[in-house]
N, C-alpha and C positions, 0 to 999 in steps of 0.2 A: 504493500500500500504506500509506505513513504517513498519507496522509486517511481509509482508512477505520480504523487505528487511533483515528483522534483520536473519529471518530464511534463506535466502538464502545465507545470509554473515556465521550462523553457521556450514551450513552442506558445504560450500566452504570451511572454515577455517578446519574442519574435513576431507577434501579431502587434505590437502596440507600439516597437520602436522601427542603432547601426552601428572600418580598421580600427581594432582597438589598435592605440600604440603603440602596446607593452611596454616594453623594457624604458620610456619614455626618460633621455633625450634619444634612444639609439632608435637609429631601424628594426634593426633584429633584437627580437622578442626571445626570452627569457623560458624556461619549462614551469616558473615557478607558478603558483595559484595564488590567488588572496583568500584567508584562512576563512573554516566555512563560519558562516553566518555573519562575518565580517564584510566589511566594504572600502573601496580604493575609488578617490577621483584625482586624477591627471589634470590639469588646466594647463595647457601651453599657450607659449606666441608663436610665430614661424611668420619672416618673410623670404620667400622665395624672388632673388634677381636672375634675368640671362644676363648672360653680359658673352657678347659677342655672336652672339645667334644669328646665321647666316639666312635662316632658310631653305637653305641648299644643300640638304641632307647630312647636315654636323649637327642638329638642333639636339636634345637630350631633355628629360623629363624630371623633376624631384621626386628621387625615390622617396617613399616615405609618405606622402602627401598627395592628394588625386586632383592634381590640377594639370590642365593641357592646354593652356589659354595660352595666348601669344602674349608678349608684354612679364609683368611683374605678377604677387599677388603677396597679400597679408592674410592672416583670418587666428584663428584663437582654435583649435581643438580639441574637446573637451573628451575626459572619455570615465565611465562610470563603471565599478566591476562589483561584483560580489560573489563570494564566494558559495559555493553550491554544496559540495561536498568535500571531504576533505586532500581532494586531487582535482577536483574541477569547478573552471568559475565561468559564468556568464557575464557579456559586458555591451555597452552600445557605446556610440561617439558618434556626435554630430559635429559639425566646424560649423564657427561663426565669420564671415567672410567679409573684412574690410576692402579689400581690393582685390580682384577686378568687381566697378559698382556698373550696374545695370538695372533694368525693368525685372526687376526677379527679388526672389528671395534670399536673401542674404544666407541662410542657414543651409547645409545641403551635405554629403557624404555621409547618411546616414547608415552607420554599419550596425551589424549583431553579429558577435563572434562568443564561441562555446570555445573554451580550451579545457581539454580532457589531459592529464598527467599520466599516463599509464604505466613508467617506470622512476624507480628514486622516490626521496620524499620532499624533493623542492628544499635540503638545508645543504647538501654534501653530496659528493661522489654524482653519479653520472645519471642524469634525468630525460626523459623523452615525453615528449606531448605532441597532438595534434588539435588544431583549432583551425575546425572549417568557420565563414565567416558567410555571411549574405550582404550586399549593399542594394539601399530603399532605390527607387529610381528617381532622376532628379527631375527637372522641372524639363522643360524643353529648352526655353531660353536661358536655363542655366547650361545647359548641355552646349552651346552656341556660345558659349561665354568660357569654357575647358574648367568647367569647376563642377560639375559630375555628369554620367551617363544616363540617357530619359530610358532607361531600360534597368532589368534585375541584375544583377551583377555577385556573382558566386565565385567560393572555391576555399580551399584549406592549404593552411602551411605543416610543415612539417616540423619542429622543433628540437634540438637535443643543447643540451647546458650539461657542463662536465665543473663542476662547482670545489675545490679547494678554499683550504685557511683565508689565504691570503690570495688570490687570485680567480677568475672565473674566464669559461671559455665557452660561447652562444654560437650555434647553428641553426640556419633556418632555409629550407626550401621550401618554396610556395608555386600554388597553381591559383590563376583568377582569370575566369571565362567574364569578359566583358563586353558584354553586347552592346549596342549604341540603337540611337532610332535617327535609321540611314535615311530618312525624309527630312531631317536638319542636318549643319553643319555640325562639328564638333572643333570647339577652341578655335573657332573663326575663319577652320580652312573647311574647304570641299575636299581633301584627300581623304580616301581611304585609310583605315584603320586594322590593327590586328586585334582579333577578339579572344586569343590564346597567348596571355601573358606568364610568363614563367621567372622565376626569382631564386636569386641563392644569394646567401651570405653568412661572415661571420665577426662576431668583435670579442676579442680577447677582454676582458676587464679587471686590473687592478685596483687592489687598498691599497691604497698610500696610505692610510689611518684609519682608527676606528669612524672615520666623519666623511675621508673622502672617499671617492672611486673614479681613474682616468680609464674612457675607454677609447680602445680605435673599431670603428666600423668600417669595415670594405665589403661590396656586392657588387653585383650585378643582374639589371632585372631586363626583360623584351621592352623596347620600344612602341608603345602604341602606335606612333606616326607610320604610317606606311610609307611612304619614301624618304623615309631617313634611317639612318641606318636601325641596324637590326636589335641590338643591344645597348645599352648605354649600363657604364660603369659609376662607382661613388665610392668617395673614401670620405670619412667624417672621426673627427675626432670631438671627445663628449668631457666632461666634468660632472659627478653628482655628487654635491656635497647635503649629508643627513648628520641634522642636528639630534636627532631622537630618534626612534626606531618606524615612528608615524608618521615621518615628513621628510622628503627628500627635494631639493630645490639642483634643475638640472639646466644646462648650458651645452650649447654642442653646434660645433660648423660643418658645413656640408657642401662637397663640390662633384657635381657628375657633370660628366663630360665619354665621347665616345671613345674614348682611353684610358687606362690608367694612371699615366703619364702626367695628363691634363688635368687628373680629376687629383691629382695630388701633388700638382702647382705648376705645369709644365703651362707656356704659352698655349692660347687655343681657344674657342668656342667653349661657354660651360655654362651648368646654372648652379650658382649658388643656394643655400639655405642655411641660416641663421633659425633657431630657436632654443627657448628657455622658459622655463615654468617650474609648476610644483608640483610632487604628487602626495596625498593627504591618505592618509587608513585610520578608518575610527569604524567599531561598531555599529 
């Protein structure tokens, strides 16, 4: 009886809300859970610059963040988790969207993502999880704007964290069928798009003290844009400094680009990203 509570309370929470961030400032998400009956909120900033975008199939996408729009953008990410059971937690995140402004709704990227823990106990030694996730579909004239797809948007990552005293080490491959609704544009152009995007990455993460932790993230995920290249690369280095056990306040820069080279400081086309917030755990 209490398992199909929990399931009925999932696909209820699935019916009423949407990328969790996880590991929030990193890209690559973590095996661990938020303990059950407890709860976690994330509040980030993030702006995303191109700088040097050609057009001309060097352009690259900010991993991390579901934006395709040409130009800049700002927005705020918000992301809500609770813990379900004592390996798996349910979570949604919307972004609130300063820039790019338009005739639409500021609000959009609504995710629901389940992350199930099926090996480890999320404190030591070597953890695995999987978290399919669903994304709501966005507006139309948000879709025209690259700040979401007017279509359902699915798939699940793959997760493993190999966790020591003093150090931590995150993997994550991910599958996301993104459908678009091909009677508008999307992020301003007419090209075509790939609906089978594919993700991998990892970030080492050190204690420097009981208060900080420096990490590096490197990936690589598919390029939406259809006539730009196939792949796009990022390397991002992070800081989370936690004053308490409940709050972690995190800082982290980001640069993809169609290299690695580029995406970790070489001359060349790139888009940056900038973000910093906090994430909160209270009952």
């Amino acid at each position: 009886m209490r398992q199909l509570q929990r399931i009925l309370f999932f696909l209820f929470f699935i019916s009423m809300c949407s990328s969790s961030h996880g590991y929030s400032p990193l890209n690559t998400d973590d095996a661990g859970t938020t303990a059950k009956g407890s709860n976690q909120i994330e509040q980030y900033f993030f702006s995303i610059l191109q700088v040097g975008q050609s057009n001309e199939g060097e352009n690259s996408i900010s991993s991390g963040e579901d934006f395709s729009g040409i130009g800049d953008a700002t927005g705020f990410p918000l992301t809500f988790a609770r813990g379900i059971t004592d390996n798996s937690e349910v979570s949604f995140s919307p972004t609130y969207y300063l820039a790019p402004l338009g005739n639409f709704s500021r609000v959009g990227n609504y995710t629901v993502n389940y992350k199930h823990r099926f090996l480890g106990n999320g404190e030591k030694g070597l953890n695995l999880a999987l978290k399919p996730s669903v994304i709501f579909p966005a507006g139309v004239t948000q879709q025209e704007f690259g700040i979401g797809n007017a279509a359902w948007n699915y798939g699940a990552t793959f997760i493993a964290s190999q966790l020591w005293e003093s150090a931590e080490l995150h993997f994550n491959a991910g599958y996301m069928r993104t459908p678009y609704n091909n009677n508008y544009v999307v992020g301003q152009s007419a090209d075509s798009k790939r609906a089978n995007l594919y993700s991998i990455s990892v970030a080492p993460v050190w204690k420097l003290s009981s208060h900080i932790k420096f990490a590096i993230d490197v990936g690589m995920n598919t390029n939406p844009n259809e006539p730009d290249i196939s792949l796009t690369m990022y390397g991002q280095i992070a800081v989370i400094f936690s004053p308490d056990k409940n709050l972690d306040m995190g800082l982290s820069y980001q640069r993809n680009a169609r290299n690695f080279a580029v995406a970790f400081g070489d001359a060349g086309p790139y888009t940056s990203r900038i973000q910093l917030g906090v994430t909160y755990r209270f009952d």
